[in-house]
C-alpha beads as a LAMMPS data file, in Angstrom:
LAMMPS data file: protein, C-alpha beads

145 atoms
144 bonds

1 atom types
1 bond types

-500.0 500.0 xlo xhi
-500.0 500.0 ylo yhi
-500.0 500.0 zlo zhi

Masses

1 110.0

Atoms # bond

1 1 1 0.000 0.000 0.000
2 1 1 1.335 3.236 -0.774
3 1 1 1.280 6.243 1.703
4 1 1 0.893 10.316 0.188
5 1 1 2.447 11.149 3.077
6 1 1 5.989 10.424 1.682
7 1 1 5.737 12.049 -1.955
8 1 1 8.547 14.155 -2.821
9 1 1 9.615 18.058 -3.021
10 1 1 8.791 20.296 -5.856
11 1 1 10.386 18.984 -8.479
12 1 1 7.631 16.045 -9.011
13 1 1 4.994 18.890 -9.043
14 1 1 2.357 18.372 -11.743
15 1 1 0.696 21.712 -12.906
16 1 1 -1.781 21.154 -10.059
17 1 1 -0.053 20.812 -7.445
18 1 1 2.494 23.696 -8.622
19 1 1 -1.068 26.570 -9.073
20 1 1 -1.884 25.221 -5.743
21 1 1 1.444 26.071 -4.300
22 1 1 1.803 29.117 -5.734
23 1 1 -1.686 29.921 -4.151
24 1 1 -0.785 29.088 -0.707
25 1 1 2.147 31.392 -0.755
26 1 1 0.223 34.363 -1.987
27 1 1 -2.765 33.529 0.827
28 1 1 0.323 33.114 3.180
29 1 1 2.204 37.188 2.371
30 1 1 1.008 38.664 6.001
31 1 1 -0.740 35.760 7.432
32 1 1 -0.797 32.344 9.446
33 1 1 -2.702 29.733 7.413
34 1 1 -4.536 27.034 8.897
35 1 1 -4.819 23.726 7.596
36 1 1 -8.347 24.456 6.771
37 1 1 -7.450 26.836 4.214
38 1 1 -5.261 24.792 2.711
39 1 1 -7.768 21.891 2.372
40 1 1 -10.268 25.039 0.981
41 1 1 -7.715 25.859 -1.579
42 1 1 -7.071 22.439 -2.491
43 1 1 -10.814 21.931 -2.917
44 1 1 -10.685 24.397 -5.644
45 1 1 -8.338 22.717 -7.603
46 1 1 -9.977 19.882 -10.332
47 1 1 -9.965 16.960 -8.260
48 1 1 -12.494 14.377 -8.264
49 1 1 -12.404 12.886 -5.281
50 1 1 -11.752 13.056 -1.077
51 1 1 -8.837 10.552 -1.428
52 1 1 -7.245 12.940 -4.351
53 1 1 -7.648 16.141 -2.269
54 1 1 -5.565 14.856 0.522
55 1 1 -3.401 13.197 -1.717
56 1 1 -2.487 16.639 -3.218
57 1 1 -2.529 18.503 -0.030
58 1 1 -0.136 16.080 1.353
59 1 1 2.427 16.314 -2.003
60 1 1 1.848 20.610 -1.799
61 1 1 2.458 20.616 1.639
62 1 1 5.785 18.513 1.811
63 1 1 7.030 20.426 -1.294
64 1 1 6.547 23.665 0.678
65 1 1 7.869 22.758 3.734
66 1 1 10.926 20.643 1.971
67 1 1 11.890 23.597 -0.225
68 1 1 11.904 25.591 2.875
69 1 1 9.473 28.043 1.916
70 1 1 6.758 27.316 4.878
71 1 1 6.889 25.618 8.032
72 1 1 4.094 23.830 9.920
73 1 1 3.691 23.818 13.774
74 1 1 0.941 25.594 16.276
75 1 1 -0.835 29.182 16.425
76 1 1 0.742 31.259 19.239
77 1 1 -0.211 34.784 20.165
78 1 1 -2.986 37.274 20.462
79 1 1 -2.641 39.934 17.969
80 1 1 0.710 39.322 16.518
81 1 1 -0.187 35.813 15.961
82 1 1 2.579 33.303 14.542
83 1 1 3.368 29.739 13.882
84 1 1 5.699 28.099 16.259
85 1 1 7.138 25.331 14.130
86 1 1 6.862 21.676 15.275
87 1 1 10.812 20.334 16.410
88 1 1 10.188 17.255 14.215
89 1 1 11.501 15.636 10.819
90 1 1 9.657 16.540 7.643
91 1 1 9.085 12.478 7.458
92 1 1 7.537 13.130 10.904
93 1 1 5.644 16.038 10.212
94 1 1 4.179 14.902 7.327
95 1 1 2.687 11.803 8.844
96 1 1 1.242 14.109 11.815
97 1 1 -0.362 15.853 9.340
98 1 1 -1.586 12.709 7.415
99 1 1 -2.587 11.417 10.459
100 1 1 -4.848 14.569 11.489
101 1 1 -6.143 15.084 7.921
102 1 1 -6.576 11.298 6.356
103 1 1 -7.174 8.820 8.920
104 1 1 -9.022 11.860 11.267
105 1 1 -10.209 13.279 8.415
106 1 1 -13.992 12.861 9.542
107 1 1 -13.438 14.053 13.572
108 1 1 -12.609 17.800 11.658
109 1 1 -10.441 17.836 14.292
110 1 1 -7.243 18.709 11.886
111 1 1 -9.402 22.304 10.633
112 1 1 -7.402 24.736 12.879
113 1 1 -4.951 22.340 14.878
114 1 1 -2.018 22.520 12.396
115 1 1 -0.531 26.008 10.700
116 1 1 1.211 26.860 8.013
117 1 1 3.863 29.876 7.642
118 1 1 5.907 31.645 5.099
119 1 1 9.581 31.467 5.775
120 1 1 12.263 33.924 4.381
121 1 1 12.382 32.430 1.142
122 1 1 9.213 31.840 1.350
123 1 1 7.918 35.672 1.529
124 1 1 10.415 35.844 -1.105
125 1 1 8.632 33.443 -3.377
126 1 1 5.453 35.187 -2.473
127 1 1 6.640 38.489 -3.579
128 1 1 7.476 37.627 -6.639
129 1 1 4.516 36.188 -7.819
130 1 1 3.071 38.976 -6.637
131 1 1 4.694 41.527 -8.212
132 1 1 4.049 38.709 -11.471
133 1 1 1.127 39.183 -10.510
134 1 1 1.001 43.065 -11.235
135 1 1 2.959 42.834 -14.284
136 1 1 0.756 40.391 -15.754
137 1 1 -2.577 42.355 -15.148
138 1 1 -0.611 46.295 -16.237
139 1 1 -0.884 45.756 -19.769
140 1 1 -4.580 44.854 -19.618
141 1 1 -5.263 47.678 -17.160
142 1 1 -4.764 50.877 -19.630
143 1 1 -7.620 52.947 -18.841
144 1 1 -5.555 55.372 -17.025
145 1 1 -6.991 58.299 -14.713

Bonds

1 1 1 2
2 1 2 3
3 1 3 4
4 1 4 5
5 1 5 6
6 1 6 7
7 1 7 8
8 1 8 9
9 1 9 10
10 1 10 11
11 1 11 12
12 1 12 13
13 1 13 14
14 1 14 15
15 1 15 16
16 1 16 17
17 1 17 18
18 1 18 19
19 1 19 20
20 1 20 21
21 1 21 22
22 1 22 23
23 1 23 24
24 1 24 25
25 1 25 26
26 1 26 27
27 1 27 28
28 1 28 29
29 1 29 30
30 1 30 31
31 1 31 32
32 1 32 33
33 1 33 34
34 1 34 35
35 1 35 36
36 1 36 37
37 1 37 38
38 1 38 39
39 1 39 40
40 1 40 41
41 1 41 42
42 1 42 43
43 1 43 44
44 1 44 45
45 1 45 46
46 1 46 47
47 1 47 48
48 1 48 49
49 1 49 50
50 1 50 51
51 1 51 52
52 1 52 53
53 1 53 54
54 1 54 55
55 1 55 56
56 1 56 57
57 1 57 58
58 1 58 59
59 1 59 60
60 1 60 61
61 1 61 62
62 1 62 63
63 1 63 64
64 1 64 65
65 1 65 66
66 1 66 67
67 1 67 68
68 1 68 69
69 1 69 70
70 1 70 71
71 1 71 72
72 1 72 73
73 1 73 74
74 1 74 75
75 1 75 76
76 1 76 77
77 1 77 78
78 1 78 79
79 1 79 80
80 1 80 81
81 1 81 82
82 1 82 83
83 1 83 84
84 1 84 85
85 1 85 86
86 1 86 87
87 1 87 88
88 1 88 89
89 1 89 90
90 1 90 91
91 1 91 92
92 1 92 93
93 1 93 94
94 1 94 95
95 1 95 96
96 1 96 97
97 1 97 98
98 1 98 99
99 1 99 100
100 1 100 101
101 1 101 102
102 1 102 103
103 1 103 104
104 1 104 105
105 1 105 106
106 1 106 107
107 1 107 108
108 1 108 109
109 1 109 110
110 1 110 111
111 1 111 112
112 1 112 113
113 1 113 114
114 1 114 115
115 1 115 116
116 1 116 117
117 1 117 118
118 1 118 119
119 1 119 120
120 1 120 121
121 1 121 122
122 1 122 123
123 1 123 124
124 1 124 125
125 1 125 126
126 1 126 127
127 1 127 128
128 1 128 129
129 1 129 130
130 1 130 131
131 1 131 132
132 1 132 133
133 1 133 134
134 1 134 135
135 1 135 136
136 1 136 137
137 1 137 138
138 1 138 139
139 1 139 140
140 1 140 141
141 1 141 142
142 1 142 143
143 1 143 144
144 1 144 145
């Protein structure tokens, strides 16, 4: 039987997995994520089933975290909330995670337990597709004022 929880970094990302991604780090540029909006963004994506959301979840997620662009851990503070990352392996991460969200999936117990992060690179990622972003919609945006 194979386990989602182990699928690899970035590089096997399928065009999916890699819009998904780059959604999550936009959503991410000022804020804490919990793993509820990252199953709602997921849920967006074309997938056809409850097995194939979590599968891509779990291969977005690890690719994230792996490429050190998020990490994953608990919410902490009042106002100037943050994500105090979890002092385990990725390996061990991920199968808290697929624990929580697969074989809990049902309890909804997983919605706002685990949080997601920008790193560095991270808000560096997310800044450029932003400003991609901006570039890509200037050209169509000529009405001036």
């Amino acid at each position: 039987m194979t386990e989602t929880h182990g699928v690899g970094g970035s590089d096997a990302l399928d065009p999916i997995s890699a819009h998904v991604r780059e959604q999550l780090l936009r959503d991410a540029l000022g804020d804490c994520l919990p793993l509820a909006h990252v199953d709602s963004v997921v849920g967006h994506a074309a997938v056809d089933s409850l097995s194939a959301r979590q599968e891509l979840l779990l291969r977005t997620v690890r690719s994230l975290i792996d490429d050190g662009q998020m990490v994953v851990g608990n919410i902490v503070g009042g106002s100037d909330e943050r994500v105090e990352p979890w002092n385990l392996s990725l390996d061990d991460a991920m199968a808290r995670i697929y624990d929580e969200y697969v074989v809990h999936h049902d309890d909804q117990n997983w919605v706002f337990r685990t949080w997601f992060a920008l790193t560095t690179s991270g808000h560096e990622a997310a800044e450029a597709l932003k400003e991609k972003s901006r570039r890509a919609e200037k050209p169509s945006d000529l009405r001036g004022g």
